[in-house]
N, C-alpha and C positions, 0 to 999 in steps of 0.2 A: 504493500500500500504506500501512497505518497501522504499521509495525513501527516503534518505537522513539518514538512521540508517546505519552500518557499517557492512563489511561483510568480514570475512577472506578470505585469499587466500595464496596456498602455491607458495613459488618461489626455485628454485634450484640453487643454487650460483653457485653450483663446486661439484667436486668431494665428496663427504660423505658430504653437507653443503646445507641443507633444512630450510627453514624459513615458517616460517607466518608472513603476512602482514595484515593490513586492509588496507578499502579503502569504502567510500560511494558508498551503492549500485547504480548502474545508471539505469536510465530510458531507456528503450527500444523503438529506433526510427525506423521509416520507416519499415521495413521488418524485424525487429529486434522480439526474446522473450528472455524475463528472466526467468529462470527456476531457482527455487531453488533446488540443489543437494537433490539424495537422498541415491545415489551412482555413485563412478565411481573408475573402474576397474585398479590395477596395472599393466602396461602392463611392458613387460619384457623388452622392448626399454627404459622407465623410470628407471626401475632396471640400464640398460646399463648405463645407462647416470648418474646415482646417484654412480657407481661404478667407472665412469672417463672416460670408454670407447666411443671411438667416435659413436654418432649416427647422425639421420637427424636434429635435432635441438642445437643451439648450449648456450649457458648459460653466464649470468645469464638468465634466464626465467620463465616465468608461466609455470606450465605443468598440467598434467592431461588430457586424452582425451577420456575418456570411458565411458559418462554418462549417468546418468537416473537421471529421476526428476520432481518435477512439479509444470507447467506454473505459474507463478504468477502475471505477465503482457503482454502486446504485443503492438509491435507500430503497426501506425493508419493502415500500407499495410497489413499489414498479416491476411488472412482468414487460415480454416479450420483449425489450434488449438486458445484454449481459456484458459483462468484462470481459472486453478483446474483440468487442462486435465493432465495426467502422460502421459510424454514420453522417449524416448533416440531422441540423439540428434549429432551431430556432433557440436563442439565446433570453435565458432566464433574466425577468427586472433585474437590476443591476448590477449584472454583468456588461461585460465586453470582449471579445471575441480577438481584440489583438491582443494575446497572451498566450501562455504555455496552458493552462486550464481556462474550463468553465464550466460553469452549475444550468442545467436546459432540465425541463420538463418531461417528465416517461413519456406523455404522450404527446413531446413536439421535438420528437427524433426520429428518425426513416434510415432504415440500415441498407450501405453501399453496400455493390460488391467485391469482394476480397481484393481481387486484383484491380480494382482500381486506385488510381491514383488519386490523392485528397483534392487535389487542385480542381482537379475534375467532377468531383463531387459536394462543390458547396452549392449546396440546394436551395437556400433561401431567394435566390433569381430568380430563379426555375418557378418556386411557386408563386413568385411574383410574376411571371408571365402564363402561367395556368391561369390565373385571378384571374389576370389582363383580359386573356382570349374569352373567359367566362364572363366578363362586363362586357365586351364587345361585343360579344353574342352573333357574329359572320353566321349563315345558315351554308349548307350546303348548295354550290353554285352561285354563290354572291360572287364579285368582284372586291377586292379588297387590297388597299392600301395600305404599305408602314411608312411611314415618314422618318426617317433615322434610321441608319442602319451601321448603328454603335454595337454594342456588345446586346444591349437587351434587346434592340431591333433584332438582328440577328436570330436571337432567341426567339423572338415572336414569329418570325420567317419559318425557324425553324418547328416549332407549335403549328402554324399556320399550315403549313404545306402538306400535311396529314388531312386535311379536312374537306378535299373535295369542292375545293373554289373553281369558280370559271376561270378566277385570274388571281395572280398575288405577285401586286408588283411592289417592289423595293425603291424608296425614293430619297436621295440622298447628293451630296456636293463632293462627293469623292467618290472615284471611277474605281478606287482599287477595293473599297468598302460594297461597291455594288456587285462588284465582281464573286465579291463571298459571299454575301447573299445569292444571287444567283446559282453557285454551288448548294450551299444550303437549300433551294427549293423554289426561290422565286421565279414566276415564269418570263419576268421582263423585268427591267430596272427603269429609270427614269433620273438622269441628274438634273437636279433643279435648277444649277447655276447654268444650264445650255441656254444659250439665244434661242432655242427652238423648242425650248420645253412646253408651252403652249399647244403646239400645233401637236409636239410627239404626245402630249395624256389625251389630245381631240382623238388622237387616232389607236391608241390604245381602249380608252375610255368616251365614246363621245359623249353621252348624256353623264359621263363622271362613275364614282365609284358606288359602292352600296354601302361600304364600311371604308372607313381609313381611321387609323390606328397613328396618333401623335407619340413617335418615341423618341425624338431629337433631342428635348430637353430644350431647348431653344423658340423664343416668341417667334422669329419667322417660319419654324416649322409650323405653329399652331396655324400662322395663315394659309402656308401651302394646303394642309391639311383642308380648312376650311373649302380653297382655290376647288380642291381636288375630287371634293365629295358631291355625290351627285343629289339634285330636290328628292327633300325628304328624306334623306341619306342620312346616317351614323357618323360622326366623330366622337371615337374612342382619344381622351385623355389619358394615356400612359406616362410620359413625364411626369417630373415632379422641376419645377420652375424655383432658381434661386433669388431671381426678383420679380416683382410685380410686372405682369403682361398685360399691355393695351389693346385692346379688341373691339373692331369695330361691329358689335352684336345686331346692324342694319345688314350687312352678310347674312349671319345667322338666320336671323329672319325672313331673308328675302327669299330662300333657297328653303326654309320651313325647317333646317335639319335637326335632329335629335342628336345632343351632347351627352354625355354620359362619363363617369370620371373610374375608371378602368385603373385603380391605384389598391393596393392592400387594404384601404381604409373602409372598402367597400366589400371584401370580403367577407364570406358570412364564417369561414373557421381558416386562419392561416395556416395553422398543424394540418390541418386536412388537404390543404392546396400542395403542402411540400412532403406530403408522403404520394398524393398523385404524380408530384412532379419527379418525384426521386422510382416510381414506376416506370415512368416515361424514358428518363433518363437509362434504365436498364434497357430499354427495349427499343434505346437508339434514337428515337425523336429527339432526342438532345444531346451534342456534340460539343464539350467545348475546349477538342484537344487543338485546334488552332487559335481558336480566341483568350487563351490564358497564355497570354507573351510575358509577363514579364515577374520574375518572386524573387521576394526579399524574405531578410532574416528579420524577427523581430527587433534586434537593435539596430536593424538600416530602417527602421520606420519613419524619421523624420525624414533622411535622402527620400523613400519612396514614393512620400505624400509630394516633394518638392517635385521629384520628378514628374509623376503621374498628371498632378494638376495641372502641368504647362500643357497638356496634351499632345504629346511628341505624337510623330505621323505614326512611329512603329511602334506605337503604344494602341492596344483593345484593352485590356483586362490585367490586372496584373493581385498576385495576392500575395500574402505576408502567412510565412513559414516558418514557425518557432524555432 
């Protein structure tokens, strides 16, 4: 057992101002497990929040919340995971996930498999784009749009393309990010920054899309998104925005379209979104052995955040490895 040995943890003071801390590992009570990290993922809301910008949590704090790892205790309630089982995990109230341990819930853990590797199995994305595609609610044969095709774009490509669309295009300002989408599943891409990208969604799309899916993270995607959807049409809110977005809601109107805010918040059970998605993941719908470029050790965490947030061109994903 490791009870009573010492375990890092990082804490986010403020703006550019990350630490490490210890603190004795603790015992795992009632419905509790301890998993020792083996990764967990930078999410780009941690980026936000290391940069100053306002996000949902507010600092000083623990953070991290993207992990994978394995079990190395469990209190007395908790059945079906054990010691030495790999899983991802949704991370217990006051924890944080950049560290050597953490305390997650029996029933908000989904056991990998063996051979895979940790990077590849932090789940909490994954059920953030199951959510996603379940607020968005695409039918079979719809036409459908992702606006971003970042790391969780991708994701949603890759969710998406399973589902029996008429179309599923990838829409995005970089040829080399469409390109992997399009591997992944998309049937056509669309770069937005073309002189001609008008005329190319008239002729992919004429009357527009049935769904489009905002996951740029960025206010001018929200417009394209808008640009893109066809009367009556769906725009899925998948982003999460680190400043206030201007929108002109006479669009909206004009067009009659139905919004909807396709974010976790809207989930009706998150444990249950990432033990579907940690299924999926087994069975291939989700891939994310080219999109995890770039790990650090937990003490290069301050270099990571610095690098990451500049958004270098050969950066997607990158996560932090005890």
């Amino acid at each position: 057992m490791v009870f009573g040995v010492r375990g890092r943890y990082a804490v986010l003071f403020g703006r550019g101002d990350v630490r490490l801390l210890e603190e004795e590992v603790p015992e795992p009570k009632g419905n509790e497990v301890l998993v020792r990290v083996g990764a967990c993922g930078i999410c780009t809301g941690d980026l936000y929040a290391y940069l100053g910008y306002r996000v949902w949590f507010s600092t000083p704090t623990r953070f991290g919340h993207e992990p994978a790892g394995e079990v190395i205790a469990v209190g007395p309630n908790v059945s079906g995971v054990k010691p030495g089982d790999r899983v991802a995990a949704l991370v217990a109230s006051g924890y944080g996930c950049y560290a050597d341990y953490f305390i997650a819930k029996g029933d908000a853990v989904a056991k990998l498999p063996d051979d895979l590797p940790f990077e590849y199995g932090i789940g909490e994305p994954l059920g953030a784009v199951v959510n996603g595609v379940r607020q968005a609610a695409p039918r079979a044969g719809d036409s459908v749009a992702v606006v971003g095709a970042g790391f969780m774009g991708t994701l949603l490509i890759q969710a998406l393309s399973r589902m029996n669309l008429s179309s599923l295009v990838a829409v995005d300002v970089r040829d080399d990010r469409l390109r992997l989408a399009k591997e992944y599943g998309a049937t056509a891409t669309l770069n937005s920054s073309n002189p001609n990208f008008d005329s190319e969604v008239k002729e992919l799309a004429p009357v527009g899309f049935d769904v489009v899916i905002e996951a740029s993270g960025n206010p001018e995607g929200l417009l394209t998104a808008v640009k893109l959807v066809r009367r009556k049409g769906r725009v899925a809110i998948f982003s999460y925005y680190p400043h206030p977005v201007t929108v002109d809601v006479r669009d909206w109107d004009a067009k009659g379209i139905e919004v909807v805010m396709a974010v976790p918040a809207r989930s009706d059970s998150y444990s249950n979104d990432l033990k579907v998605a940690v299924e999926l993941l087994k069975r291939g719908v989700f891939d994310l052995r080219r999109l995890i470029t770039h790990r650090w050790r937990l003490d290069q965490i301050k270099e990571a955040f610095e690098y990451a947030s500049k958004k270098p061109r050969d950066y997607i994903k990158g996560v932090i490895m005890p």
